[in-house]
TIGU-66516 format. One line per field, with one value per atom (N, C-alpha, C): residue in one letter; y, z, x; atom name. Coordinates in Angstrom, 3 decimals. Atoms other than C-alpha are relative to their C-alpha. Layout:
res	(a / ...)
y	(Y / ...)
z	(Z / ...)
x	(X / ...)
atom	(CA / ...)
This chain:
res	(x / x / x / x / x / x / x / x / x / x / x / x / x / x / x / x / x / x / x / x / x / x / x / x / x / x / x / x / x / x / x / x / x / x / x / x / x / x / x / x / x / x / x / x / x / x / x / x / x / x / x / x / x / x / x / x / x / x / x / x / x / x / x / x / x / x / x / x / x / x / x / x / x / x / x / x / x / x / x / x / x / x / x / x / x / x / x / x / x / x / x / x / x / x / x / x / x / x / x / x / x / x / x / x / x / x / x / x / x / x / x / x / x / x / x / x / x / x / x / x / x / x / x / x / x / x / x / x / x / x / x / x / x / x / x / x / x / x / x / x / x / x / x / x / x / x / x / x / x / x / x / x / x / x / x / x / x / x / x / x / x / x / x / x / x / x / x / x / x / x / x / x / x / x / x / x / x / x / x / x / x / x / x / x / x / x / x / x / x / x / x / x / x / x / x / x / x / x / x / x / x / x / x / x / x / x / x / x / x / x / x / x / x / x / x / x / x / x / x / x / x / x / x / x / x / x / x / x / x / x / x / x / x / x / x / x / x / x / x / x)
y	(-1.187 / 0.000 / 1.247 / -1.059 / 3.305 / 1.344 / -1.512 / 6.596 / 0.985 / -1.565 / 10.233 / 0.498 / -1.093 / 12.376 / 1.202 / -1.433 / 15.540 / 1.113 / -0.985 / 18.494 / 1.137 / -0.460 / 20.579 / 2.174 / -1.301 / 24.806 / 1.091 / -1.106 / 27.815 / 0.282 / -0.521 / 29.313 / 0.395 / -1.491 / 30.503 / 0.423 / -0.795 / 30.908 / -0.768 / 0.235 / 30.377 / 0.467 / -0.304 / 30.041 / -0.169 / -0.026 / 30.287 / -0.083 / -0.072 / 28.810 / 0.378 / -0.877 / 30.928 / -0.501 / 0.938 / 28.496 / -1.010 / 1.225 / 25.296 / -0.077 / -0.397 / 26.734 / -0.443 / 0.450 / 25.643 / 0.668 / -1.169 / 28.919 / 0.243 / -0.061 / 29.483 / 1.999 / -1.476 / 33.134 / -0.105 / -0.362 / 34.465 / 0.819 / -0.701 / 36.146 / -0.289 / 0.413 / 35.813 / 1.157 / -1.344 / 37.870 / 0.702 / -1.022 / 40.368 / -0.613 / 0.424 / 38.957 / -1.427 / 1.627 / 35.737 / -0.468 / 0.170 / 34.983 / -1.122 / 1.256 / 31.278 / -0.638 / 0.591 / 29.948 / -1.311 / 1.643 / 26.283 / -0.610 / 0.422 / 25.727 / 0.392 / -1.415 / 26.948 / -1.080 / 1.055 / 25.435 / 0.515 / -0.643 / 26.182 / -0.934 / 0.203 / 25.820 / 0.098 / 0.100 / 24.742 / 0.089 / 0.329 / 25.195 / -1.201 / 1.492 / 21.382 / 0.168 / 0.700 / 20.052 / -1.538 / 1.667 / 16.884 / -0.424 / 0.848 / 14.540 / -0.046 / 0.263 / 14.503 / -1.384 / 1.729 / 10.641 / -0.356 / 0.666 / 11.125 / 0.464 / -0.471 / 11.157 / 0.102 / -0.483 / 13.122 / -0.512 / 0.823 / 10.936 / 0.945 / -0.732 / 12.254 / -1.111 / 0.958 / 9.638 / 0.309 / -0.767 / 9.792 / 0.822 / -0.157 / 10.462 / 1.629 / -1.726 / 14.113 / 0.809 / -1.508 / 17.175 / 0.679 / -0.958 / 18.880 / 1.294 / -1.255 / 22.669 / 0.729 / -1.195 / 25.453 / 0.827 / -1.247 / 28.101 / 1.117 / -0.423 / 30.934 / 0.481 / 0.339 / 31.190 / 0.926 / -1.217 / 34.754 / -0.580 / 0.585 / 32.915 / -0.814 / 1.299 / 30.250 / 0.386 / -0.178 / 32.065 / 1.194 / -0.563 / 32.838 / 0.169 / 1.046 / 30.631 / -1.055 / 1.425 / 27.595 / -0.219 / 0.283 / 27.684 / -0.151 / -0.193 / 27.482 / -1.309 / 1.052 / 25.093 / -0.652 / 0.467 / 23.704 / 0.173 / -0.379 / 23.910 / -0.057 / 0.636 / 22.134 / 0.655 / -0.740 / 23.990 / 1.617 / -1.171 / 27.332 / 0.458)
z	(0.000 / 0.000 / 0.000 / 0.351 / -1.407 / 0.596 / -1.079 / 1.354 / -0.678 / 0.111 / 0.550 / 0.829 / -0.692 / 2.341 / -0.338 / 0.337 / 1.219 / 1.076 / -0.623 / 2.037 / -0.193 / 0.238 / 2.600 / 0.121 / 0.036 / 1.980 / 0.502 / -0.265 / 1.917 / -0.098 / 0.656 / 1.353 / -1.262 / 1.003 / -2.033 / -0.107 / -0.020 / -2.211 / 1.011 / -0.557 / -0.544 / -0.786 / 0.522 / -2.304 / 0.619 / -0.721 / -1.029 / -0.654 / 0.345 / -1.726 / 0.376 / -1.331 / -0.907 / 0.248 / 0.343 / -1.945 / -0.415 / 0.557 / -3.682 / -1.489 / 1.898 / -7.250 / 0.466 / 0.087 / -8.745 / -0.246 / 0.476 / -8.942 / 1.711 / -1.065 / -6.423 / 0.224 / 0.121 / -5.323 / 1.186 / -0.466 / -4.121 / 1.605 / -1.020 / -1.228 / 0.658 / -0.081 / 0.816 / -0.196 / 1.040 / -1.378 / 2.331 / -1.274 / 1.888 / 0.387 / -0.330 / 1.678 / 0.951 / -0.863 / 3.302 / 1.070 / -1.404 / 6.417 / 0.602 / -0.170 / 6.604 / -1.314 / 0.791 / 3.792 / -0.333 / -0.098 / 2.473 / -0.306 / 0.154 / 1.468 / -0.194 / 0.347 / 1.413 / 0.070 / 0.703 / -0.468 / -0.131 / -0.156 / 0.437 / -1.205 / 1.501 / -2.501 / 0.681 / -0.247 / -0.926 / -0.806 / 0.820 / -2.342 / 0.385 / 0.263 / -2.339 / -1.575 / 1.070 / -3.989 / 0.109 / 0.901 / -6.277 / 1.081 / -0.557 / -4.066 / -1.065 / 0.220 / -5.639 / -1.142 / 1.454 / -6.919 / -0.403 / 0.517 / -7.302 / -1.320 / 1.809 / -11.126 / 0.554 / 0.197 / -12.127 / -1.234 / 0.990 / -13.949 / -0.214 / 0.478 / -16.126 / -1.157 / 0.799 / -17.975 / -1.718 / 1.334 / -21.720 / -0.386 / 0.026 / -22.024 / 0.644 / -0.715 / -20.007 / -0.728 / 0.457 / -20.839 / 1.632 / -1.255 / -18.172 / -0.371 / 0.351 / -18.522 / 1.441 / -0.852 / -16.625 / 0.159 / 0.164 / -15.840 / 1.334 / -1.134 / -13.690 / 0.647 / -1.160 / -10.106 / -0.643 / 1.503 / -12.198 / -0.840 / 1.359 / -15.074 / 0.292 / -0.649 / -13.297 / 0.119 / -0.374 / -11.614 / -1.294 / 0.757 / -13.413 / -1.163 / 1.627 / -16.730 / 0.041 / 0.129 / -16.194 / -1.830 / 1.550 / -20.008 / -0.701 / 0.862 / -20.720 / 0.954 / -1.419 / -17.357 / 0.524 / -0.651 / -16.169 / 1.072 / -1.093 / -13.069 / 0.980 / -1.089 / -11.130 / 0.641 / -0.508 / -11.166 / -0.087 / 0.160 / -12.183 / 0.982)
x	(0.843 / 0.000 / 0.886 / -1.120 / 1.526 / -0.400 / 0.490 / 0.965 / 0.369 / -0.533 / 1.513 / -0.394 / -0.252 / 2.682 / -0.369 / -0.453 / 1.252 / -0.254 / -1.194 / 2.676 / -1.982 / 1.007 / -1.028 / 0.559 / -0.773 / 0.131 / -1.020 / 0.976 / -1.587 / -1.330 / 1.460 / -5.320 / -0.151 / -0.441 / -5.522 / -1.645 / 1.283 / -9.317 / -1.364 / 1.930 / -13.084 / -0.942 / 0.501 / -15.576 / -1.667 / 1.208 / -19.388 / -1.381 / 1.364 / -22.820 / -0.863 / 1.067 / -25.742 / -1.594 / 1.056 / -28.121 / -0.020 / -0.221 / -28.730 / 0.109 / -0.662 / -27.832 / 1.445 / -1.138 / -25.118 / 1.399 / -0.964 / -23.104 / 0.400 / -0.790 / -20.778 / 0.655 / -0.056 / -19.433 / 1.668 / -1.341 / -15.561 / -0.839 / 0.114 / -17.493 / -1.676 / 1.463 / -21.076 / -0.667 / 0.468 / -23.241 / -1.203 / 0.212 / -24.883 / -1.501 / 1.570 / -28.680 / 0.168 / 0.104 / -27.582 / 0.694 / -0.396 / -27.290 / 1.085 / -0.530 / -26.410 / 0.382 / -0.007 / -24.616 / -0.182 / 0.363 / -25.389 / 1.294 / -0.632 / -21.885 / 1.668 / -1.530 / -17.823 / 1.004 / -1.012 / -15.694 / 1.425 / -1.625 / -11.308 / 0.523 / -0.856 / -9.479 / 1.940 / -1.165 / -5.549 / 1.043 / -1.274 / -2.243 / 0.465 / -0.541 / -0.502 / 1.298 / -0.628 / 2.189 / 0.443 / -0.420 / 3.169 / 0.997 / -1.102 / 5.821 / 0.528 / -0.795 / 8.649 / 0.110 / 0.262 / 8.309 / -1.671 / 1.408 / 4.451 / -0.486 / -0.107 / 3.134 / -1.501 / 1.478 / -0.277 / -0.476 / 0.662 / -2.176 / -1.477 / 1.325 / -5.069 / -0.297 / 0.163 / -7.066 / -0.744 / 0.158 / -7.411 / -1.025 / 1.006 / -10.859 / 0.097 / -0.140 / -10.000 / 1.309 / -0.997 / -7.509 / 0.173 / -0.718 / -5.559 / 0.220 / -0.203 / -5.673 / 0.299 / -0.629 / -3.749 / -0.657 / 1.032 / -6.103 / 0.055 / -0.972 / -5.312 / -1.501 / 1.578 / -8.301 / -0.868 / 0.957 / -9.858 / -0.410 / 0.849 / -10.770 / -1.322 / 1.228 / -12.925 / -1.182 / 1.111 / -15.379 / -0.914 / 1.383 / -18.802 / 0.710 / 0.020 / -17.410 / 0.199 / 0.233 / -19.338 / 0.226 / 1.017 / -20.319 / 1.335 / -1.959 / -16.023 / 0.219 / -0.005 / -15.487 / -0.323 / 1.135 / -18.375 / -0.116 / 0.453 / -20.413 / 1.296 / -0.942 / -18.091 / 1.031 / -1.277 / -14.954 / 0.083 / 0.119 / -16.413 / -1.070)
atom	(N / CA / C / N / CA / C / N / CA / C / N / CA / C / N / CA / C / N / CA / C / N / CA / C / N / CA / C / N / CA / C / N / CA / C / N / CA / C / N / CA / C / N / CA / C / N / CA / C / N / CA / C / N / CA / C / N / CA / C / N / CA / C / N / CA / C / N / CA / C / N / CA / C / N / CA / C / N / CA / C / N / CA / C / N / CA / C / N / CA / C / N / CA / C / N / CA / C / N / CA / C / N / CA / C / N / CA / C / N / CA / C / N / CA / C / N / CA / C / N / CA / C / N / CA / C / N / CA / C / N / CA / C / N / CA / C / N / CA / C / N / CA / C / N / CA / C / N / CA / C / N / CA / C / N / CA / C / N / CA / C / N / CA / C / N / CA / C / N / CA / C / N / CA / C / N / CA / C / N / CA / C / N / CA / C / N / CA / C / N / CA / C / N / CA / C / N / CA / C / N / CA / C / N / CA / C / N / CA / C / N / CA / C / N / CA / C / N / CA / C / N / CA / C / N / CA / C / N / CA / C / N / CA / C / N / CA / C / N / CA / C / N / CA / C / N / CA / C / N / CA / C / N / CA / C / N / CA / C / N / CA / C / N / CA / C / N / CA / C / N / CA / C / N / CA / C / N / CA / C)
C-alpha cells in the first residue's frame, strides 16, 4: 500500500454557496445569512516521486483562479 505524504500549503481561495444553485461566489453575497456551502481551494504540492495521472478520455488545462469564476459555459459547473 503506497501513502503520501502531502505536504497541505496555503489558502488561495473560498468560495461560497448561498443556496442550492449551482453557482458558487468568491465572497457571501450580503442577503444571506447562513450559507449552504464553502468550499477552500488549498495550495498542495506533487511529491517529488508522485506522477499526475489524467485519464485519456480528459484534458488537463492550466487556468489561472480569475478565469474560473462565473465561466461555467467554458469550465463547467463544477470547477467554475
Amino acid at each position: 500500500d503506497h501513502t503520501v505524504n502531502w505536504q497541505i500549503g496555503e489558502l488561495v481561495s473560498t468560495w461560497w454557496r448561498p443556496n442550492f444553485e449551482t453557482v458558487m461566489y468568491p465572497y457571501i453575497p450580503p442577503q444571506v445569512a447562513k450559507p449552504k456551502e464553502c468550499r477552500k481551494i488549498f495550495l498542495t504540492q506533487l511529491p517529488p516521486t508522485g506522477i499526475l495521472g489524467v485519464p485519456k478520455n480528459l484534458k488537463l488545462l492550466a487556468v489561472p483562479l480569475f478565469e474560473l469564476y462565473d465561466n461555467a459555459h467554458r469550465y463547467g459547473p463544477v470547477i467554475a
